[in-house]
C-alpha positions in Angstrom: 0.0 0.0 0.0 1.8 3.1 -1.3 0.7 6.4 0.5 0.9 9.7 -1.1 1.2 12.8 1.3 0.0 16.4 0.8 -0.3 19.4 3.1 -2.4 22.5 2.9 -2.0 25.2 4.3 -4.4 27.7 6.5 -2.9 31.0 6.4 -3.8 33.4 9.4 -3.5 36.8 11.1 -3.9 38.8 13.6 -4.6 38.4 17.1 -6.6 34.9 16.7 -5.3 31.7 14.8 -8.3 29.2 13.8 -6.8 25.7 12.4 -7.5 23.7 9.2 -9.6 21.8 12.0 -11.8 24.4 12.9 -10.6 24.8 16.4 -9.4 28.6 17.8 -6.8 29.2 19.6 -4.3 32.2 20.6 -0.8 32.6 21.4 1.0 35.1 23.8 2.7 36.8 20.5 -0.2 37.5 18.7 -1.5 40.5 20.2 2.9 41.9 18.9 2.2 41.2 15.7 0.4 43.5 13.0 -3.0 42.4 11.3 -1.1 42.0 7.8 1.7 39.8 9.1 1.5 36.1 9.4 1.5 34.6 12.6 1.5 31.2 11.6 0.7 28.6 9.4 -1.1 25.2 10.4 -0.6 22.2 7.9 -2.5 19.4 8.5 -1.7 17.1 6.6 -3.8 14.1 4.6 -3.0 11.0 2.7 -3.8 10.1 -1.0 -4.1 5.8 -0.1 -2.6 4.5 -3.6 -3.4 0.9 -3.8 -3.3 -1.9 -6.7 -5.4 -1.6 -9.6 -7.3 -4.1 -11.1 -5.7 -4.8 -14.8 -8.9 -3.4 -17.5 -7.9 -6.4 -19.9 -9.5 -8.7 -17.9 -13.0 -7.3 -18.2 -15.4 -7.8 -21.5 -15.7 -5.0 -23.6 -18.3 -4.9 -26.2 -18.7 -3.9 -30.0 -19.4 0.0 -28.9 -15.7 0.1 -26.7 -17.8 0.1 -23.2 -15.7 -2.4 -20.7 -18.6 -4.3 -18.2 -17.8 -3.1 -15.0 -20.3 -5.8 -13.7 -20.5 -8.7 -15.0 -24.0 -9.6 -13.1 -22.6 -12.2 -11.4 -20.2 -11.7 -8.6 -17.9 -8.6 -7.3 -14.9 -8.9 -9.6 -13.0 -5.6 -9.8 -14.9 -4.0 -6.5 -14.4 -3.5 -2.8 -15.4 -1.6 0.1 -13.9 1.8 -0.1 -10.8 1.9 2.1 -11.3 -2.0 2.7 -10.0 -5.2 0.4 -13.3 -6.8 0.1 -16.8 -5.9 -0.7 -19.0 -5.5 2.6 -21.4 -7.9 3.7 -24.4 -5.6 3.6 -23.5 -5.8 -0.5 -24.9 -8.8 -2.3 -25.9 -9.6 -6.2 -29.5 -9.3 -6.6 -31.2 -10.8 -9.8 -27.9 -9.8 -11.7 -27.6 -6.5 -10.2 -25.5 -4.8 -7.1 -27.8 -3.9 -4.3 -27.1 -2.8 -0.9 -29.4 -3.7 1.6 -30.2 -1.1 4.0 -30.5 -1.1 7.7 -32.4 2.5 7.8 -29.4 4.1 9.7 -28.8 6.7 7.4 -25.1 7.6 7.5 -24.6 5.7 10.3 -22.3 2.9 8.9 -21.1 -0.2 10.4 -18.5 -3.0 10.0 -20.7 -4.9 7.3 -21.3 -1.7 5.3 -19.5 1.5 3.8 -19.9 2.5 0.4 -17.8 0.5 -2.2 -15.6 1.4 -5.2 -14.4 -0.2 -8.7 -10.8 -0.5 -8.4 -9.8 1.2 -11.1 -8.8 5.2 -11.7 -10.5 6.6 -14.3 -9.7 10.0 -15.8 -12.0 10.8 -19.2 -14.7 8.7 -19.2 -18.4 8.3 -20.2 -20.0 5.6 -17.5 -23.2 4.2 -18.2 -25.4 2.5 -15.2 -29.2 1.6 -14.1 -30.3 2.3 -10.7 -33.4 2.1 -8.7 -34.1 2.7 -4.9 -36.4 1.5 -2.2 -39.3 4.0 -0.9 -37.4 6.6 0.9 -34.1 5.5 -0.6 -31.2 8.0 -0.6 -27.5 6.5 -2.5 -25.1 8.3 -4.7 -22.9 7.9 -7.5 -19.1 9.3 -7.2 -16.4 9.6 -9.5 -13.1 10.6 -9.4 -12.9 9.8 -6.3 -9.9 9.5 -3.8 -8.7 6.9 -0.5 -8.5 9.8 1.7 -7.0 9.5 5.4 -5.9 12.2 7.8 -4.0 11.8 11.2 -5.0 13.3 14.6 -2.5 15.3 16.8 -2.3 12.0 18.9 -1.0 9.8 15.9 -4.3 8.3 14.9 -5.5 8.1 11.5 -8.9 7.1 10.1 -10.4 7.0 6.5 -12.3 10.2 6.1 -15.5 9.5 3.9 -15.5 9.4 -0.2 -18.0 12.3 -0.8 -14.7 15.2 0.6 -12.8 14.2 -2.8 -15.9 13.1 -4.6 -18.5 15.2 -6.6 -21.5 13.0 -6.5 -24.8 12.6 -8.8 -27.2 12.2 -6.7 -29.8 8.8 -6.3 -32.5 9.5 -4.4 -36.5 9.1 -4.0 -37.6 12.6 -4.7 -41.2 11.7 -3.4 -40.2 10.2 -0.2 -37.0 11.5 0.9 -36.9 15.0 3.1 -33.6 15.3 1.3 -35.4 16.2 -2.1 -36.5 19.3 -0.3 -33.4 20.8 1.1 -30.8 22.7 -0.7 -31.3 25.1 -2.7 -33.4 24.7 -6.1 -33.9 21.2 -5.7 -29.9 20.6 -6.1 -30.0 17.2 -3.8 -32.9 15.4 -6.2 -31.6 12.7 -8.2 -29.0 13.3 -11.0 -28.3 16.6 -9.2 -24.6 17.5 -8.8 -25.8 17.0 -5.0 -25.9 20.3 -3.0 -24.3 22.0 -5.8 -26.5 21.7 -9.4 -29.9 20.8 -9.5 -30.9 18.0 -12.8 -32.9 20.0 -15.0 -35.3 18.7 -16.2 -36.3 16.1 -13.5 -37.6 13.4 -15.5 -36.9 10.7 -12.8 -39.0 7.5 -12.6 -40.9 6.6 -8.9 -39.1 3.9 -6.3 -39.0 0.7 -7.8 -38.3 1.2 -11.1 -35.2 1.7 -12.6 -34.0 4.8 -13.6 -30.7 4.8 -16.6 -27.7 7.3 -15.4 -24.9 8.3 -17.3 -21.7 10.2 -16.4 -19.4 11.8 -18.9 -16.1 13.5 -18.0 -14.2 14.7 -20.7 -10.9 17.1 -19.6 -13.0 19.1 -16.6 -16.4 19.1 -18.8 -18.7 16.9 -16.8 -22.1 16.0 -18.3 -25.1 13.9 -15.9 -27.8 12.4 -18.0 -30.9 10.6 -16.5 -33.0 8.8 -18.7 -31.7 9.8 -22.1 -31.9 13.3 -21.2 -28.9 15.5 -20.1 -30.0 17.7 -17.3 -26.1 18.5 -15.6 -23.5 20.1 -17.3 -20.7 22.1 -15.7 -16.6 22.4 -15.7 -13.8 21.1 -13.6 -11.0 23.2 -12.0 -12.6 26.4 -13.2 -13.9 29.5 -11.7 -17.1 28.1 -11.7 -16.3 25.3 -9.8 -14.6 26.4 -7.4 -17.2 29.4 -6.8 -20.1 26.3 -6.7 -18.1 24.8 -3.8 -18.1 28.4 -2.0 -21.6 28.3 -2.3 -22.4 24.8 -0.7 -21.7 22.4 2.2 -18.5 21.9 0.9 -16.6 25.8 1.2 -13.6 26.6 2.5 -15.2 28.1 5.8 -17.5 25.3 6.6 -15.4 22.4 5.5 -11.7 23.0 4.1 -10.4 19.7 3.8 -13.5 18.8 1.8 -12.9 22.0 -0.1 -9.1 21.7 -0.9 -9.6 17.9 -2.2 -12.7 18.6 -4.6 -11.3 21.8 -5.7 -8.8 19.7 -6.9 -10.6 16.4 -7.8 -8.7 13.6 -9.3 -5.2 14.9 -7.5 -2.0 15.5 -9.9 -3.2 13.1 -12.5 -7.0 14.2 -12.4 -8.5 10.9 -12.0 -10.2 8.5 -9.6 -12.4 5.9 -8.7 -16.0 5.4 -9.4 -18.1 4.7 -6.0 -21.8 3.9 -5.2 -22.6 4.9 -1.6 -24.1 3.0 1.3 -26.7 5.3 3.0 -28.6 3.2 5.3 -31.1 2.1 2.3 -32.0 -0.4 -0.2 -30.2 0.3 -3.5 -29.5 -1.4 -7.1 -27.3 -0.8 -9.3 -27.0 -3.2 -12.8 -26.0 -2.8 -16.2 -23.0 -0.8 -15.3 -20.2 0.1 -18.1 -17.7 2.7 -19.1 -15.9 4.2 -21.9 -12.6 5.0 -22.2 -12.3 8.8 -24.1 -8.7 9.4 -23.7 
């Protein structure tokens, strides 16, 4: 397991220093030094988790150049993110991936976590079908990174996909209080969640299956949902990095989050591909990609 290591850095004045963490704090020199001079710079620091990749000439790719990421059958070419094996709560369904929900939300455990194709990916146009329970909330992430950070006592822990990840949304729009929150209905399905809401919203009700398809092309990123595109913005632009001020995700609320999506894909502007475990019943099937490098 090869780690990568990267530091940001918090720069701050004046008489009070806030960390990368959140937490204030002074020091007896502050109150010496003027408002325009640094007083100190705080660097946590967080890991990029490199591990092996599964080898793309193994899986079938048909006449159109899409490689099956699923064959229907078992979990070839997946795990649990940050784990070496799929979790137990994921099973194969009638030829598709579901995850079978405990209704705890976020609130993972052992068996659970969301899972990833072990593979990096950097222009790409994925194609999927998904459908969700009554109430169901999942997601779909790509480029996505193993992130872990370590604490001031030496202990280190997996922080969660969606800080590296933009994700489209998968969601019951009728059932789900999430449908409601945001702003302009930008956590309903397809959405860019919390960020850009799928317009139009053509989805189909819980229980049936809904087709998804994600296409990243050198920063242009494209959601469609049900043979309509209804997302379309641009990578490592003004505009994206303005759209992450503007959500859960900004520098203030959440700067780790902020510093890894602002940069999604790291150096080499790639990553995984994900489906999320949030507490409920989920299927995913017919799941493929093209390569468009």
């Amino acid at each position: 397991m090869k780690k990568v290591v990267y530091t940001f850095a918090c720069v701050l004045a004046s008489a009070s220093l806030i960390s990368c963490g959140g937490n204030a704090k002074k020091t007896s020199e502050t109150d010496e030094v003027a408002a325009t001079e640094i007083t100190e710079t705080a660097k946590p620091a967080f890991n990029v988790v490199e591990n092996p990749q599964v080898d793309l000439s193994e899986f079938t790719t048909d006449s159109d150049g899409y490689i099956e990421l699923f064959n229907g059958k078992d979990f070839k070419g997946w795990r649990g993110y940050g784990k070496e094996n799929v979790p137990g709560k994921w099973t194969i369904d009638d030829g598709a991936i579901k995850f079978n929900g405990s209704g705890g939300g976020e609130a993972q455990d052992g068996d659970g976590g969301d899972i990833i194709f072990a593979h990096k990916f950097k222009n790409f146009e994925l194609e999927l079908e998904w459908k969700v329970s009554k109430g169901g909330n999942s997601g779909i992430f790509y480029l996505a990174q193993e992130i872990t950070t370590t604490d001031d006592n030496g202990n280190t822990r997996m922080e969660p996909i969606y800080i590296s990840s933009p994700e489209f949304q998968v969601l019951d729009n009728a059932n789900h209080p999430d449908a409601k929150m945001g702003k302009d209905n930008n956590r309903q399905s397809a959405s860019l969640y919390d960020m850009i809401p799928a317009v139009p919203q053509n989805q189909k009700p819980f229980g049936e299956w809904n087709k998804a398809k994600i296409m990243v092309y050198k920063g242009t990123v494209v959601h469609g949902q049900n043979d309509e595109n209804v997302v379309e913005y641009h990578l490592w632009t003004q505009q994206w990095t303005d759209m992450l001020q503007a959500s859960k995700f900004s520098e203030a609320k959440w700067p780790l989050a902020f510093e890894l999506l602002n940069n999604c894909g790291g150096e080499n502007r790639e990553g995984y591909i994900g489906f999320q475990d949030h507490g409920d019943d989920v299927w995913f099937r017919n799941i493929k990609i093209k390569i468009l490098d």
